[in-house]
C-alpha positions in Angstrom: 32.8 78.2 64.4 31.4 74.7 64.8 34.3 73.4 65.4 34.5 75.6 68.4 31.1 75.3 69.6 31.7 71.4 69.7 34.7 72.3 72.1 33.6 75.2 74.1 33.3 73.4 77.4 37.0 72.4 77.3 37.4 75.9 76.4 35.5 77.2 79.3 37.5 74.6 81.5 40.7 76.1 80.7 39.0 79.7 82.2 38.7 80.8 78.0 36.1 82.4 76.5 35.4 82.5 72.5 34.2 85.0 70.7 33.6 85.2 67.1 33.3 88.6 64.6 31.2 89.0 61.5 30.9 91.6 58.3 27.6 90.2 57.9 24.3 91.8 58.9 22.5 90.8 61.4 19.6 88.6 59.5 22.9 86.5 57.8 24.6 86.3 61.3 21.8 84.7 63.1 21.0 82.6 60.6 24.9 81.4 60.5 24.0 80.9 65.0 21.1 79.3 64.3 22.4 76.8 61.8 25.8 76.1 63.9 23.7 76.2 67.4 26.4 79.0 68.7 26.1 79.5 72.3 29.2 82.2 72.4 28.6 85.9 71.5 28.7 86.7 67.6 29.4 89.9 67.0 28.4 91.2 63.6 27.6 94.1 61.2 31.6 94.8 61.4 32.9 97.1 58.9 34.7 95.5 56.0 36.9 97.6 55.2 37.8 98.9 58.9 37.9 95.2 60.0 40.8 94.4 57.4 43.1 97.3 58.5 43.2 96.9 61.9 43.2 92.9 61.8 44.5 91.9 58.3 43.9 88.5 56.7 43.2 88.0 53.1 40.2 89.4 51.4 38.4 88.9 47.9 37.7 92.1 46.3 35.1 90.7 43.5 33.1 89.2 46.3 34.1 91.8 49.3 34.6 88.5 51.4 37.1 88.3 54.2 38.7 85.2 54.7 38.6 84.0 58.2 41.0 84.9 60.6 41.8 82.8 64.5 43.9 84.9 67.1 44.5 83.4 70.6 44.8 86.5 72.8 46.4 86.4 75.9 44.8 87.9 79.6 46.3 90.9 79.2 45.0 92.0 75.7 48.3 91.1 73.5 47.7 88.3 70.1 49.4 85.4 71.4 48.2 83.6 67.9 47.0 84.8 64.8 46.1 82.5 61.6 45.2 83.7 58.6 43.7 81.8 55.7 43.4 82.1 52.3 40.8 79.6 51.5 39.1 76.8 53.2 42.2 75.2 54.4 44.3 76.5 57.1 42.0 77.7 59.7 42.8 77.9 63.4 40.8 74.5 65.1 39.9 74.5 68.8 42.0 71.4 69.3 45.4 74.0 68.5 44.2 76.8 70.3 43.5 74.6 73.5 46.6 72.0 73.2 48.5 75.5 72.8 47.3 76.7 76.0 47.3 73.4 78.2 51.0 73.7 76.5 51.6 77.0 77.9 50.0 76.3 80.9 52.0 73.3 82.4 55.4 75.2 80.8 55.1 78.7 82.7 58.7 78.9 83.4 
């Protein structure tokens, strides 16, 4: 998410908005804001188990811990992108997810 953060005016120059989604509770997800100095909504208190059907990704059972997920979602509603990891490695960065876009952008036909 910091890596996000760091970026979000490029993001906000390319008319994109970032959002981020949290099974923790509200005392653990401002604390996580806080400690990364989020300015874009956090949403948290998401239901595990609810969370994992409709989005997927991989999950640790002992540990009920979802592993992050990044989707680039297009105007009208549809996943354009979606990275799933399985550990620390792998993740979606804002650098992708903007170079995709700018990509996309300057290709339209």
């Amino acid at each position: 998410m910091a890596d996000f953060q760091a970026n979000l005016d490029e993001f906000q120059a390319e008319n994109m908005g970032v959002l981020a989604g949290s099974v923790d509770a509200l005392p653990e997800a401002q604390k996580t804001v806080k400690e990364l100095g989020l300015t874009f909504p956090v949403a948290h208190g998401l239901d595990l188990e609810s969370t994992l059907r409709a989005l997927g990704g991989y999950y640790r059972a002992d540990k009920r811990y979802l592993q992050p997920s990044g989707f680039v979602i297009r105007p009208a509603g549809a996943v354009e992108v979606a990275c799933y990891s399985s550990g620390p490695v792998g993740r979606l960065k804002a650098a992708n997810a903007l170079g995709m876009v700018k990509y996309y952008k300057q290709n339209r036909d």
